[in-house]
Structures are given as structure tokens and as C-alpha cells.
C-alpha positions as CSV (number, residue, x, y, z in Angstrom):
1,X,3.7,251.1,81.3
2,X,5.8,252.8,83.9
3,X,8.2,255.6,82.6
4,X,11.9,255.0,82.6
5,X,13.7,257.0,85.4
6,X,15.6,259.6,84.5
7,X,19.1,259.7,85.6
8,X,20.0,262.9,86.7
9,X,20.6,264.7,89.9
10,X,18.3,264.6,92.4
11,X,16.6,267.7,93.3
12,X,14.0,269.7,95.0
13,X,12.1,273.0,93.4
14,X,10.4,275.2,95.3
15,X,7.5,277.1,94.7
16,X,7.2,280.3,95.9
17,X,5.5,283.6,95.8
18,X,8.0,287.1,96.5
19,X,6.7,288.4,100.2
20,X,4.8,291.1,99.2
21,X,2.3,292.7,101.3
22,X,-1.4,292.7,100.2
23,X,-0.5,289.7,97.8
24,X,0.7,287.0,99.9
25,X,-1.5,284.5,102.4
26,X,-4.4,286.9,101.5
27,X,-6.9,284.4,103.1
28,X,-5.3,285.2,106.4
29,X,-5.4,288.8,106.4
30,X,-8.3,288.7,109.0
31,X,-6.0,287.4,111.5
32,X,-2.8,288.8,111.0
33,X,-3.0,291.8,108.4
34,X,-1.0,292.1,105.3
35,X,1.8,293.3,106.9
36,X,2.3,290.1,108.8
37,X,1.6,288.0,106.2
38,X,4.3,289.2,103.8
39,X,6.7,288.5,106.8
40,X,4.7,284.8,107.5
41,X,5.3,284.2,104.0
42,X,9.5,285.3,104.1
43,X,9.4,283.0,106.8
44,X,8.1,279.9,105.3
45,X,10.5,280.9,102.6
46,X,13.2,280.5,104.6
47,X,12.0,277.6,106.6
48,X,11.7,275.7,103.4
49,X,14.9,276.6,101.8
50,X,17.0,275.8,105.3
51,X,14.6,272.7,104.7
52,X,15.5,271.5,101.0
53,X,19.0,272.8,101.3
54,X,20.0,270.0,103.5
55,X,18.0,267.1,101.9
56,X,19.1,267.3,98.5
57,X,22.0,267.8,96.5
58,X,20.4,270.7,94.1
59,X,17.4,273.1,95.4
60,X,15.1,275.2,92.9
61,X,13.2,278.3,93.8
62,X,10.7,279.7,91.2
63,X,9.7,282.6,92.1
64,X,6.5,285.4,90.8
65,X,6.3,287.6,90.2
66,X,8.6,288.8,87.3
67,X,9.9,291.8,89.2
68,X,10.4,290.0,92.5
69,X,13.6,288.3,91.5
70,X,15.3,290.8,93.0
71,X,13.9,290.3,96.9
72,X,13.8,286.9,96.6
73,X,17.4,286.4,95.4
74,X,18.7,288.9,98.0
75,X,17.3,285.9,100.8
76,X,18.5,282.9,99.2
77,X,21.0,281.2,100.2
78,X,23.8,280.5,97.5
79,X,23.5,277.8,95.3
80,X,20.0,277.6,94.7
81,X,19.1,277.7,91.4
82,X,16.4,280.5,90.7
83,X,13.8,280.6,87.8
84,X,11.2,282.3,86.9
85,X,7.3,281.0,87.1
86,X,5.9,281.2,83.8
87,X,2.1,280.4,83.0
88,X,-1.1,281.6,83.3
89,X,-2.4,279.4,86.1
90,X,-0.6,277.0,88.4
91,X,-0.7,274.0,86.1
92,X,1.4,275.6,83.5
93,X,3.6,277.4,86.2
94,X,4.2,274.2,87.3
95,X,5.0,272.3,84.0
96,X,6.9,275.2,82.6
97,X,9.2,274.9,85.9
98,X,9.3,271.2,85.8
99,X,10.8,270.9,82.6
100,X,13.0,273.9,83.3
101,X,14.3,271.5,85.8
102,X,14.7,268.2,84.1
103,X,16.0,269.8,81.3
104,X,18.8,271.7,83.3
105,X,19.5,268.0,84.8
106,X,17.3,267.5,87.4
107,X,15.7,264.2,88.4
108,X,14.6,262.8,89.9
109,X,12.5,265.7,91.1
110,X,10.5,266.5,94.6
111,X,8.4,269.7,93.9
112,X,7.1,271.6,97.1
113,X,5.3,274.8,98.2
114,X,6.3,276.7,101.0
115,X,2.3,276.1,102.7
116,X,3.4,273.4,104.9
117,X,4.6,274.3,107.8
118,X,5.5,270.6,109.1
119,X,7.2,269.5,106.1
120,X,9.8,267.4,107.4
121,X,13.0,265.9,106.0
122,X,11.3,262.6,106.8
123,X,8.6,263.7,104.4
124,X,11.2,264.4,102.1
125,X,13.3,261.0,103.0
126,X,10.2,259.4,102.3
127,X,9.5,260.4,98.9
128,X,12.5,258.8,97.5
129,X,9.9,255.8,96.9
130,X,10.7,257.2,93.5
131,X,13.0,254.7,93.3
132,X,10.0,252.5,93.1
133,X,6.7,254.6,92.2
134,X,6.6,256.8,88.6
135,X,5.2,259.5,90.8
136,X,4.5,260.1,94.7
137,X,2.2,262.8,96.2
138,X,2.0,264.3,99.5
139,X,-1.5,265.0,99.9
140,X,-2.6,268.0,102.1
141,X,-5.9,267.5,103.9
142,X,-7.9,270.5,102.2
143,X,-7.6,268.2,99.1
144,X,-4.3,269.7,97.1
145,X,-1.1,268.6,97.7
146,X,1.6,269.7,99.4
147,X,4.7,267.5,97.5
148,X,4.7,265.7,94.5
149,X,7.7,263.6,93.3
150,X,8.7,263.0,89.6
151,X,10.9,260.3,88.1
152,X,10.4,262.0,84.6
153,X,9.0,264.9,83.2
154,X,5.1,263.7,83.1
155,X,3.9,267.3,83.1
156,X,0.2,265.8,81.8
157,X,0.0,266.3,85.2
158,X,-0.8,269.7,85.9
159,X,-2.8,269.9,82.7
160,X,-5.9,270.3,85.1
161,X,-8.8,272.8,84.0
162,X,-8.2,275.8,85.7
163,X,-11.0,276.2,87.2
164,X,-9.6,272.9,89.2
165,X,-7.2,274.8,90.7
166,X,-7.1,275.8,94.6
167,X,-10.2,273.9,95.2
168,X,-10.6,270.2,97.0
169,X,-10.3,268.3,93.5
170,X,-6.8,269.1,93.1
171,X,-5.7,265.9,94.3
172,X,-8.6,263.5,92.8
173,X,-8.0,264.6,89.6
174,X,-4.1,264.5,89.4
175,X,-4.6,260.9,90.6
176,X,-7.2,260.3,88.0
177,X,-4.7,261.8,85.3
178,X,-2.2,259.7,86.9
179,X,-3.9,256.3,86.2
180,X,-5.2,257.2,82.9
181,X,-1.4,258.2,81.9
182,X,-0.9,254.0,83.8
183,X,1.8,256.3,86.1
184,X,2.7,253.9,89.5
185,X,1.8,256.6,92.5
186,X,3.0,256.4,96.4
187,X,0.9,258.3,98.5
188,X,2.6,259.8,101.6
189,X,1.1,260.8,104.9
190,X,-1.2,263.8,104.9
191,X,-0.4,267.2,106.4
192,X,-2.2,270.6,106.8
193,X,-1.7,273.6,104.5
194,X,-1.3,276.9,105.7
195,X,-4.2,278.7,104.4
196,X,-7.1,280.2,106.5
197,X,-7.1,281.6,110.7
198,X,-9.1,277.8,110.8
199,X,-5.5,276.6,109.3
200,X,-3.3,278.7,112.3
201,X,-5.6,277.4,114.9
202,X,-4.7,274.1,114.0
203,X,-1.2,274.2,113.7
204,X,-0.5,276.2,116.7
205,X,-2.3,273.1,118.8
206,X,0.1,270.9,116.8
207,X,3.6,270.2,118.7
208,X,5.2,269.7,115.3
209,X,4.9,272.9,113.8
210,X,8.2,275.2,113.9
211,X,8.6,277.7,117.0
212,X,9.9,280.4,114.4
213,X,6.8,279.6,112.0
214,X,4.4,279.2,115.0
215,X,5.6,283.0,116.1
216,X,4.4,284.5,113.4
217,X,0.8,283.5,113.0
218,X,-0.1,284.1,117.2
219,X,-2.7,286.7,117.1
220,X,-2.2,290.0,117.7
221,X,-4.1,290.8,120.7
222,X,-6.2,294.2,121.0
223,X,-5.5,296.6,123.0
């Protein structure tokens, strides 16, 4: 049986991990250091937020780690609600923040990383098949996902294994937890995460990707 909506006000939370050099976009490092990657990852910050800001009457940002509050909040623009990740792995980051949200009076809810670059507010636009679906998820092609949309609080589904996490089965097994839970799901159109050099390759060939995001993963050229 499908879950009864919850009426509350519609809002996006954010994901995100404090620019910090040599912890940020690690898998990267080979191509652009870990200098550049703290500032690709302050970037897609900001790309998201200018993003979510404009698409949603209330925006989220949970943030790790516990002492990055501080940088993060000095970047954000006002009004967006900041919380703390708490968990040991994603999953219960993820639940502990969805509830936060629902239970400050959130919903229905869009959750997002800051890993896709082409995000759209068409993506976002689309995802109101909430109206509609119990749950819909945005899947990114190296088998995660790079939305997922919640008409109530089912945070069953992030109660993956952790050893599930950041592989290919991300996405396979939320579905699968999705129909055992009988949870209606819209899938939305697939994008690429920004992960690995394979990744920036990718998306620089890709006219949709943001000039200000596509600046910061060029190559640095020897000398």
C-alpha cells in the first residue's frame, strides 16, 4: 500500500562534504591534485545551492564533517537550513538527515548530492512526480543515484549493508527495498556522476555541463 503524502513544505537537502583538501573528490587527485579538488568541490557546492535555491521553497545542506560547519556556513547563502550529517556510513547519514527534515516540516522531500554536474531544474521539475509516485530516483549511470524524492519519511531505504555503498548495487538494491516496502517509484533520466578523470573526460565532451564547473576540472597542462 502506497504511503500517505505528507503535507508539508516542499524542500530540497543537500548533501555535501566541507571542501577540504586531501579529503574531497579523492578519486580525481591524479588529474587535478588536491588542491583543485577542494576548490572543484566548493564549486559544485555552490553550483547546487544557486541550483536548489531557486527550485524550491526551503533548501537543506548537511554538511561533514563536524568541524566544517564553520566553512561551509560562511558560503551559504541565507536561508538555508544547515544540519549536521550524523551516521557511520551514508545510509544512516542519510536517514538521520531525512528525518531531520521531515520532522522540521519538510515534505515532500528531493534529496541530492553535489556529484552531478548537469543537474538541472528540469530534473528537479521533474521529480515532483511525487505527486503521483511514493518515491522517485534519479539514477546515475555508475549505478548510484544522483536524486531521490520522498513523499514520507521511508528511511528503510538507505538501510543498505554497508558494504553496498559507493559500489554499482546502490541503485538495484534501493529498488529492491523499494518493492519489498510495495513503495510506487518514478525513475528519471540518467546522468553521470562526477567521480573519476574517466568521469571529467566525459563531461567536458558534454555541451550540458556548466562553463564554471567545466573550468575547474580542464587539466593542468605540464610545463
Amino acid at each position: 500500500m502506497n504511503a500517505t503524502a505528507h503535507r508539508g513544505t516542499p524542500a530540497i537537502l543537500i548533501m555535501a562534504k566541507e571542501p577540504r583538501p586531501g579529503t574531497v573528490k579523492t578519486r580525481l587527485h591524479p588529474l587535478l591534485g588536491p588542491q583543485r579538488c577542494a576548490e572543484l568541490q566548493a564549486g559544485l557546492i555552490r553550483h547546487t545551492l544557486e541550483l536548489t535555491t531557486v527550485h524550491a521553497p526551503r533548501t537543506y545542506l548537511a554538511y561533514a564533517p563536524a568541524d566544517g560547519g564553520d566553512a561551509i556556513g560562511t558560503t551559504t547563502p541565507a536561508g538555508v537550513r544547515l544540519r549536521l550529517q550524523r551516521g557511520e556510513d551514508l545510509g544512516q547519514r542519510l536517514a538521520a538527515a531525512v528525518t531531520d527534515a521531515f520532522t522540521d516540516g519538510a515534505g515532500p522531500l528531493l534529496v541530492i548530492g553535489t556529484d552531478a554536474p548537469t543537474l538541472t531544474g528540469d530534473h528537479l521539475t521533474a521529480a515532483t512526480a511525487l505527486e503521483s509516485h511514493d518515491v522517485v530516483l534519479g539514477p546515475a549511470l555508475d549505478g548510484g543515484y544522483y536524486l531521490i524524492g520522498l513523499r514520507a519519511p521511508h528511511t528503510s531505504l538507505f538501510a543498505l549493508d554497508a558494504d553496498v555503498w559507493s559500489t554499482d548495487r546502490v541503485r538495484t538494491a534501493t529498488l529492491g527495498v523499494a518493492r519489498r516496502e510495495g513503495l510506487s517509484v518514478k525513475l528519471l533520466c540518467p546522468l553521470r556522476d562526477l567521480d573519476t578523470p574517466e568521469d571529467a573526460s566525459a563531461l567536458l565532451a558534454d555541451p550540458a555541463l556548466p562553463a564554471p564547473i567545466a573550468a575547474l576540472i580542464q587539466p593542468v597542462e605540464g610545463p
